[in-house]
VOKE-203604 format. One record per atom (N, C-alpha, C): atom name; z, y, x negated; residue number from 1; residue in three letters. Coordinates in steps of 0.02 Angstrom, whole numbers, padded with zeros to 5 digits, always signed. Layout:
BEGIN
+----+--------+--------+--------+-----+-----+
| at |     c3 |     c2 |     c1 |   i |  aa |
+----+--------+--------+--------+-----+-----+
| CA |      Z |      Y |      X | NUM | ALA |
...
+----+--------+--------+--------+-----+-----+
//
This chain:
BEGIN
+----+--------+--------+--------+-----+-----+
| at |     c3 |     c2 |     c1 |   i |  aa |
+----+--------+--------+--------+-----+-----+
|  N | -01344 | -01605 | +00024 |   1 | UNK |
| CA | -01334 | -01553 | -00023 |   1 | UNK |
|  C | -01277 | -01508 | +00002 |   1 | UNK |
|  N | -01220 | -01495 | -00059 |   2 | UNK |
| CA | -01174 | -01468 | -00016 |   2 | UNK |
|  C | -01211 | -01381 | -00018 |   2 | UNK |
|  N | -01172 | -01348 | +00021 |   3 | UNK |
| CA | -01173 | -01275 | +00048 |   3 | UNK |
|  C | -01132 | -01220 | -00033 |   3 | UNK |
|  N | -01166 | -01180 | -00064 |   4 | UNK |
| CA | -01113 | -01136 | -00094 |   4 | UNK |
|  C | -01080 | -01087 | -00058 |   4 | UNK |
|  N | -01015 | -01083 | -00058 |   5 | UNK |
| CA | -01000 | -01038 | -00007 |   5 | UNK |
|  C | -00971 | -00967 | -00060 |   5 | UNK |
|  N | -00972 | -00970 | -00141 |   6 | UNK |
| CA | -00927 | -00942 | -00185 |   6 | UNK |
|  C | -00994 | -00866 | -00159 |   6 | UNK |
|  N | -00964 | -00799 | -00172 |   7 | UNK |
| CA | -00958 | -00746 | -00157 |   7 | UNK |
|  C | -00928 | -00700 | -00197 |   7 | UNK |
|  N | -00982 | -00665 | -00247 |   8 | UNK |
| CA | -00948 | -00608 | -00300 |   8 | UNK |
|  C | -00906 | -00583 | -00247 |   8 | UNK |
|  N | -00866 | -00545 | -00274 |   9 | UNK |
| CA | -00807 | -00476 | -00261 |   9 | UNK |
|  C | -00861 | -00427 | -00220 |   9 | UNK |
|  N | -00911 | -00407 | -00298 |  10 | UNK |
| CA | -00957 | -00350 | -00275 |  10 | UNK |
|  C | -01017 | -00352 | -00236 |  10 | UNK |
|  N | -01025 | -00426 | -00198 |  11 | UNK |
| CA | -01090 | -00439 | -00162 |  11 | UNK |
|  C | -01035 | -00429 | -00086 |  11 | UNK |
|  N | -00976 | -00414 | -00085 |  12 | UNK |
| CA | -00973 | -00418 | -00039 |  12 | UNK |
|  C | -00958 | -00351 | +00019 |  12 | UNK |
|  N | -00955 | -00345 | +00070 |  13 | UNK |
| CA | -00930 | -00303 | +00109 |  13 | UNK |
|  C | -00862 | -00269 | +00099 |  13 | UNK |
|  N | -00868 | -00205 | +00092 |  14 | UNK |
| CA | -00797 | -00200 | +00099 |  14 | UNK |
|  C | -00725 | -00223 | +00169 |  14 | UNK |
|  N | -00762 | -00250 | +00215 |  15 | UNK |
| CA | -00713 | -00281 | +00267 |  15 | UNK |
|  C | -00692 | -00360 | +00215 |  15 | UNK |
|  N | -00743 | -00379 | +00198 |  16 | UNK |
| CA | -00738 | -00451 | +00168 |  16 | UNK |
|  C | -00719 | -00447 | +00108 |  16 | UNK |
|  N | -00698 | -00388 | +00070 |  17 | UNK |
| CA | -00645 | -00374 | +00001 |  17 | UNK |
|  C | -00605 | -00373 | +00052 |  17 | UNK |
|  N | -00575 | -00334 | +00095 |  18 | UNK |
| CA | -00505 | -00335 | +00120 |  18 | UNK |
|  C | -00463 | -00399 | +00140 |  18 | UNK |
|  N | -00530 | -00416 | +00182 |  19 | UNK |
| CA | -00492 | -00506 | +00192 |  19 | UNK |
|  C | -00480 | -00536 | +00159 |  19 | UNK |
|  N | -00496 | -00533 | +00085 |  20 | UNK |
| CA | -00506 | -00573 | +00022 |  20 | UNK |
|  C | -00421 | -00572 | -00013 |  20 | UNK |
|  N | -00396 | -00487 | -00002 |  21 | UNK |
| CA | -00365 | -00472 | -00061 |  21 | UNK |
|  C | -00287 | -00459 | -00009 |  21 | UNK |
|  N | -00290 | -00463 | +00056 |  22 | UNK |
| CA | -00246 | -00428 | +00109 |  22 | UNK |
|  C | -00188 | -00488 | +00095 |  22 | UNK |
|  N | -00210 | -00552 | +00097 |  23 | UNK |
| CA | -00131 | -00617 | +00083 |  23 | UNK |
|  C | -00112 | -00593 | -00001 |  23 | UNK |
|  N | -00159 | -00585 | -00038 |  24 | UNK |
| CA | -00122 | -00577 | -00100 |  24 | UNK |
|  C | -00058 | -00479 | -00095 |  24 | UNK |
|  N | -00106 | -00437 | -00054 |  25 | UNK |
| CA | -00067 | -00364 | -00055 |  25 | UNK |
|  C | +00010 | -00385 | -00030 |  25 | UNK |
|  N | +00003 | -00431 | +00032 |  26 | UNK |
| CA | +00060 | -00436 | +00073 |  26 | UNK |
|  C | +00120 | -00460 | +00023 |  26 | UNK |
|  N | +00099 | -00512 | -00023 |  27 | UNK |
| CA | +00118 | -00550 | -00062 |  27 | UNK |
|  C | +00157 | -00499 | -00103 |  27 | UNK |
|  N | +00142 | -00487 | -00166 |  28 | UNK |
| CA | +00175 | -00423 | -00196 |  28 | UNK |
|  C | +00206 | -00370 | -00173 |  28 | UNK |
|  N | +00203 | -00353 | -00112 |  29 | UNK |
| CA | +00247 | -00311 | -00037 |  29 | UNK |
|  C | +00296 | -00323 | -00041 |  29 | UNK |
|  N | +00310 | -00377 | -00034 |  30 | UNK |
| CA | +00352 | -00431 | -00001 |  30 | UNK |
|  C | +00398 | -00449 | -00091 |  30 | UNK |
|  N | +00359 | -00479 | -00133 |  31 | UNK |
| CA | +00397 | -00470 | -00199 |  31 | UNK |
|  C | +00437 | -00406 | -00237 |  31 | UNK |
|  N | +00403 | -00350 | -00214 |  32 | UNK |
| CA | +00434 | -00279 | -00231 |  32 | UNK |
|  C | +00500 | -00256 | -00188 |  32 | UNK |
|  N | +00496 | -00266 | -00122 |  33 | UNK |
| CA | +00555 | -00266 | -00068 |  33 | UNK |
|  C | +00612 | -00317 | -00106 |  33 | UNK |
|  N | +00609 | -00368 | -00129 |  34 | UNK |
| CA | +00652 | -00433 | -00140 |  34 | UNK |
|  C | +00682 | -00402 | -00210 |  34 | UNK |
|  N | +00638 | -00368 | -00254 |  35 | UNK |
| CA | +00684 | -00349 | -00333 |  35 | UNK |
|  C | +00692 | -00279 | -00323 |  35 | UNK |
|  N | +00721 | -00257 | -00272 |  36 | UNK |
| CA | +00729 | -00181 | -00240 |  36 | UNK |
|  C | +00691 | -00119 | -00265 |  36 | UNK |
|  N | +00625 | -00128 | -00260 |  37 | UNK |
| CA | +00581 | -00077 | -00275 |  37 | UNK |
|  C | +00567 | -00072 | -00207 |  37 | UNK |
|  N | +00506 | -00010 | -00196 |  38 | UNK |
| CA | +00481 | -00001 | -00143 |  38 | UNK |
|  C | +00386 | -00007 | -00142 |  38 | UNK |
|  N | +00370 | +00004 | -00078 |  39 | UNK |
| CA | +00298 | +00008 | -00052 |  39 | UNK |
|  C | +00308 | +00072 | -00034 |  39 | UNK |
|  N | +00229 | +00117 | -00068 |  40 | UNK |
| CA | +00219 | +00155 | -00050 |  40 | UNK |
|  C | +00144 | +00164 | +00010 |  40 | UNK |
|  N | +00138 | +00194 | +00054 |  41 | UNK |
| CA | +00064 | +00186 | +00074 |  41 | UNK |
|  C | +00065 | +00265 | +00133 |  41 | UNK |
|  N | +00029 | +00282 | +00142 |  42 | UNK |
| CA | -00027 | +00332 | +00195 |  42 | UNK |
|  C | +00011 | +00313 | +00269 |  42 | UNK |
|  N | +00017 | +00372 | +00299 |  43 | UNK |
| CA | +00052 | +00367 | +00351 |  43 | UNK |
|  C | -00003 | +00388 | +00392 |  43 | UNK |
|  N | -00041 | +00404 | +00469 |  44 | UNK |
| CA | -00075 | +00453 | +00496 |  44 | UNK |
|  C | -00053 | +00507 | +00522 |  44 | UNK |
|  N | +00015 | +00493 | +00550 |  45 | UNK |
| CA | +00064 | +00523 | +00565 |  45 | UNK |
|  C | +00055 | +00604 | +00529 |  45 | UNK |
|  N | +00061 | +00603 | +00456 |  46 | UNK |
| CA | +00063 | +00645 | +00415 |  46 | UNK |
|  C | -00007 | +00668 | +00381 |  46 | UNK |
|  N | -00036 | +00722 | +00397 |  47 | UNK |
| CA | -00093 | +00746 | +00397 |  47 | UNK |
|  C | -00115 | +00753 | +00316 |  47 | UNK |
|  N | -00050 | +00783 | +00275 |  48 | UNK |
| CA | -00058 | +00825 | +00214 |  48 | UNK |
|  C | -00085 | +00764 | +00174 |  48 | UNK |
|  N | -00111 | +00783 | +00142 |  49 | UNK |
| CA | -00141 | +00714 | +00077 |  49 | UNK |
|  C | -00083 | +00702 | +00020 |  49 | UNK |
|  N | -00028 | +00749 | +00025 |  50 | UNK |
| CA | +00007 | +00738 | -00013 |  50 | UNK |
|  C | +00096 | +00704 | +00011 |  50 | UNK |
|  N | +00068 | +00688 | +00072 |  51 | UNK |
| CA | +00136 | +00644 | +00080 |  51 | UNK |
|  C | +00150 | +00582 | +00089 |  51 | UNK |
|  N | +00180 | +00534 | +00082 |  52 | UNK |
| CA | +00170 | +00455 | +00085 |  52 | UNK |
|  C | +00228 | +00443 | +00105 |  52 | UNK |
|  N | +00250 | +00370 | +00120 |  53 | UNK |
| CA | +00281 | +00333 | +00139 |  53 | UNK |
|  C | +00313 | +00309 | +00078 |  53 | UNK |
|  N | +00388 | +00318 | +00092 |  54 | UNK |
| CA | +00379 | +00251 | +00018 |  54 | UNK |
|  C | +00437 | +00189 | +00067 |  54 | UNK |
|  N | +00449 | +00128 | +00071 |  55 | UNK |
| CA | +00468 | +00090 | +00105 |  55 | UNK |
|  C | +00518 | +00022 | +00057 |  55 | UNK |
|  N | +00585 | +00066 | +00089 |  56 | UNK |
| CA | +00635 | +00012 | +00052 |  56 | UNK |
|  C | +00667 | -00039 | +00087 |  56 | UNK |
|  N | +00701 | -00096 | +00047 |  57 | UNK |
| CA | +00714 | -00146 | +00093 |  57 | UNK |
|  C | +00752 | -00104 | +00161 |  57 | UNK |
|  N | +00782 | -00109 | +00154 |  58 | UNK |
| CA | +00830 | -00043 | +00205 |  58 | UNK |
|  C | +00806 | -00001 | +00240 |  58 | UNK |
|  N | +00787 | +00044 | +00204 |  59 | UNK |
| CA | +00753 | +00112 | +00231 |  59 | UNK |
|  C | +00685 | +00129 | +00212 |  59 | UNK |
|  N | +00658 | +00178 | +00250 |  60 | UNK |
| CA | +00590 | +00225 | +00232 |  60 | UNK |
|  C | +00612 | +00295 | +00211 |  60 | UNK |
|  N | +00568 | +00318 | +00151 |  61 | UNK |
| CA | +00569 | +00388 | +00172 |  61 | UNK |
|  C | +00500 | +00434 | +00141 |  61 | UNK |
|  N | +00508 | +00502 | +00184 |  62 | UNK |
| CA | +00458 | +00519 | +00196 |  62 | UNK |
|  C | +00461 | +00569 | +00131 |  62 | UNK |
|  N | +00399 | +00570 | +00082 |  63 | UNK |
| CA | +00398 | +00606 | +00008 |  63 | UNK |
|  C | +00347 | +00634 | +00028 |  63 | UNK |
|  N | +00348 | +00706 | -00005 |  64 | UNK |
| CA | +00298 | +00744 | -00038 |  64 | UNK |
|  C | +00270 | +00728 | -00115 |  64 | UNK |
|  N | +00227 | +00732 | -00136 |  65 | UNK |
| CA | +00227 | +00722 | -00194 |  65 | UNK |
|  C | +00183 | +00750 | -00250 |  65 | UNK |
|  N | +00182 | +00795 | -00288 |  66 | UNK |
| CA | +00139 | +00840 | -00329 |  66 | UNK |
|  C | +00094 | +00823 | -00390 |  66 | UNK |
|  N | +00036 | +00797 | -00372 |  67 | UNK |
| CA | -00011 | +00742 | -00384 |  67 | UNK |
|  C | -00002 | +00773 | -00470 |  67 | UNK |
|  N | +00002 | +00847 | -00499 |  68 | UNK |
| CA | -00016 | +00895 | -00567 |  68 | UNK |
|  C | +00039 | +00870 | -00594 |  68 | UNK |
|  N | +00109 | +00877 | -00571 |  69 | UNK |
| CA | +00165 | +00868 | -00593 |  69 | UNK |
|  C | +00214 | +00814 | -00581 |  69 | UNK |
|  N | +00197 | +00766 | -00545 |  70 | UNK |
| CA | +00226 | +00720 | -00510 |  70 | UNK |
|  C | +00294 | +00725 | -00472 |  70 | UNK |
|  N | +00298 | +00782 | -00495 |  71 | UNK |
| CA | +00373 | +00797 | -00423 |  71 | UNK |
|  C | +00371 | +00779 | -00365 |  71 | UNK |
|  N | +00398 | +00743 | -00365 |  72 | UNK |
| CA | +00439 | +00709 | -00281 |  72 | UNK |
|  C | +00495 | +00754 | -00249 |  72 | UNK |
|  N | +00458 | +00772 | -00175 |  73 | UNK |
| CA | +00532 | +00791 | -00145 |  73 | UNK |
|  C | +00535 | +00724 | -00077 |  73 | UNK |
|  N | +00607 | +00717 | -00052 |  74 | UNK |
| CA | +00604 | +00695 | -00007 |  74 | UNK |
|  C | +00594 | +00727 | +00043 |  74 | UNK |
|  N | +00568 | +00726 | +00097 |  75 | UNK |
| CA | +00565 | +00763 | +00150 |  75 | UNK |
|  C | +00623 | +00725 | +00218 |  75 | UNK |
|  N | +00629 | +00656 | +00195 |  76 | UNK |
| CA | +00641 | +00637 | +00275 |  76 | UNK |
|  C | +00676 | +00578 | +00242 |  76 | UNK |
|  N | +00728 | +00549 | +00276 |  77 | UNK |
| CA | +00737 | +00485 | +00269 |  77 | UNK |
|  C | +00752 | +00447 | +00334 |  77 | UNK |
|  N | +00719 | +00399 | +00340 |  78 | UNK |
| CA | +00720 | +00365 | +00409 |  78 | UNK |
|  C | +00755 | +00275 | +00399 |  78 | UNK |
|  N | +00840 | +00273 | +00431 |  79 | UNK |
| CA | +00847 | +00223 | +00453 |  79 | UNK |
|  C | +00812 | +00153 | +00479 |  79 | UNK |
+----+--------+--------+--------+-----+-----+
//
């Protein structure tokens, strides 16, 4: 008798969603860099809840961003 190994989404752990979904995130990363958009994500570095990363083929830079109004400032741009 074979073994089922299939596994809702929602029966599972959230470590075992991450492993699930982490080759497909990288994937679209990697497609957004290539048609010159960027990745944005959470730095620790940066304490405020309102600043992110955003990450271009080229460069990074460091945004503020005003969750009410969506204003972006740059704060930083890093080579």
């Amino acid at each position: 008798m074979s073994k089922n190994t299939f596994k809702p989404v929602f029966e599972r752990t959230l470590s075992e969603q991450s492993d699930l979904i982490r080759p497909h995130v990288k994937k679209v990363q990697l497609e957004n860099i290539n048609r010159g958009l960027y990745n944005s994500y959470r730095d620790g570095r940066y304490k405020s809840n309102d600043v992110f990363i955003r990450r271009y083929k080229d460069h990074r830079e460091v945004v503020k961003i005003d969750a009410a109004t969506g204003y972006t400032k740059t704060l930083r741009t890093i080579k």
